[in-house]
C-alpha positions, 0 to 999 in steps of 0.5 A: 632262197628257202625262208629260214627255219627258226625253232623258238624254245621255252623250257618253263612259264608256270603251266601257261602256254607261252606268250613268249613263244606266241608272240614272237612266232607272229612277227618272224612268219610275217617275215618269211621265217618257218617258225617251230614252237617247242614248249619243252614243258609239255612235250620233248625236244624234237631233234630233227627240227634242231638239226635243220634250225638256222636260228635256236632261240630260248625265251627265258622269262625267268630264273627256273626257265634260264636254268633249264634253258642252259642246260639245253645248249651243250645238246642243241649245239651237239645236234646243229653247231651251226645254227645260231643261238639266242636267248630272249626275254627278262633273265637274258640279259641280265644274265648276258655274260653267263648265256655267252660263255655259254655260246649264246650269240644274241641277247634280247631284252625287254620288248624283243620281238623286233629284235628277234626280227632283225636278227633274222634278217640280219643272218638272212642277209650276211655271211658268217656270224656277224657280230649282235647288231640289236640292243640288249634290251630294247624299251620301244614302244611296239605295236604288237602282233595278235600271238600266233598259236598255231603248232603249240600245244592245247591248252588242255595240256597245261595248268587248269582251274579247279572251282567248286569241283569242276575243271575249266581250261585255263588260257593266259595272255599280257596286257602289258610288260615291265613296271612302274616300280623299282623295288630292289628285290625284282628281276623286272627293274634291271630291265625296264628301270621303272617303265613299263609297256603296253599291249594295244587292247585289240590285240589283247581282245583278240588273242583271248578271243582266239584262245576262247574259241580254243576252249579256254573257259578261264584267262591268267593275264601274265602282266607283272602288276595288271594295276600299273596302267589301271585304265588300260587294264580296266578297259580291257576286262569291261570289254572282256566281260561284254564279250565273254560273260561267262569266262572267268579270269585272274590278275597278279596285282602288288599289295600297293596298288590293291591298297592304293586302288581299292575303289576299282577292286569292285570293277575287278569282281564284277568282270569275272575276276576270281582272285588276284595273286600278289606277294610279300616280300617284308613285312611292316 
């Protein structure tokens, strides 16, 4: 029997490279898949992959990605009507209904990377297009792959750091996904309700270890707060700048936890964290 072919499909992700397709590219070749990644950011949609795919699946991680992904699907249902048709990621299903009107015939949420599996395995297995056996969002506890890069494009092709002048490569990866919180202006609340997960340590290490050797001279952690597990957040960047003390890097960090964690900011600079991005959704 030949192994499945599945294309993983990202339309927008800030000018990083996609964890998003990474990620779930290491656990579906370690099932037997044939895995092409297609970053649509950086290059144009390969037709004669879309023809051949078995399974189409759109990592959606936020609203421009969602829109862009939507309007996709009228041309790669045109191209291969039989393939199967997935969207994954945070705005999936929050957008579930929408996405299935669409033709979408699996939704994933949360941590999707055994979800995806699982469909895999499950159209390996039946006949016709059975029904989503997978939850829409899943909130297990995973016990991550080291992200397979390997078919996306350089990271050269991507956003890059400017400092004093010089351009340096810019890597990104996640040390962990969902939140603590549950502020009611943020997409990630209907998803993971207050919880959050991590990314084991030696994944993360490894995976910017890979990228370094890529050319990476910077690394954009995607965590949605890097301060909602402090310890394995510090853990991991002490380790980082042992390793790497020539490597810079940045965290996204809300205005809470910057004022309630300020002692361990000091930890942040001397680790090789150049700026912390956060946002202000109102004003006292």
């Amino acid at each position: 029997m030949a192994a499945p072919k599945v294309v993983l499909l990202s339309t927008y992700e800030l000018g990083r490279q996609p964890f998003g397709l990474a990620s779930p590219a290491a656990w579906l070749r370690r099932a037997g898949a044939v895995v092409t990644c297609l970053d649509l950011a950086v290059q144009r949609l390969d037709e004669e992959t879309i023809r051949a795919a078995d399974l189409v699946a759109f990592y959606v991680p936020m609203h421009t990605a969602t829109r862009l992904a939507s309007a996709l699907v009228p041309r790669v249902k045109a191209l291969n009507p039989r393939a199967h048709l997935s969207f994954y990621g945070l705005y999936a299903p929050v957008n579930e209904g929408y996405l299935r009107s669409l033709g979408a015939e699996t939704i994933l949420g949360g941590e999707f990377e055994a979800g995806l599996v699982s469909l895999l395995t499950r159209l390996s297995e039946d006949t016709g297009a059975p029904a989503q056996a997978e939850p829409v969002i899943s909130l297990a506890r995973q016990k991550f792959l080291v992200p397979d890069r390997s078919g996306l494009e350089g990271l050269s092709r991507y956003a890059s750091l400017i400092l004093n002048g010089e351009k340096r490569i810019v890597g990104s990866t996640e040390a962990s996904r969902g939140c603590k919180h549950l502020c009611r202006h943020c997409p990630v609340v209907p998803v993971y309700g207050g919880q959050f997960r991590i990314v084991q340590r030696e994944v993360v290490l490894e995976d910017i270890r890979r990228q370094v050797a890529a050319g990476a001279e910077h690394i954009t952690f995607g965590d949605p707060d890097f301060f909602n597990g402090i310890g394995h957040s510090l853990a991991i960047v002490k380790a980082f700048r042992d390793e790497f003390p020539h490597i810079t890097y940045d965290v996204t960090i809300k205005i809470e936890h910057l004022l309630k964690h300020a002692t361990h900011l000091p930890a942040l600079r001397d680790t090789g964290c150049l700026f912390v991005t956060s946002a202000v959704e109102s004003v006292d």
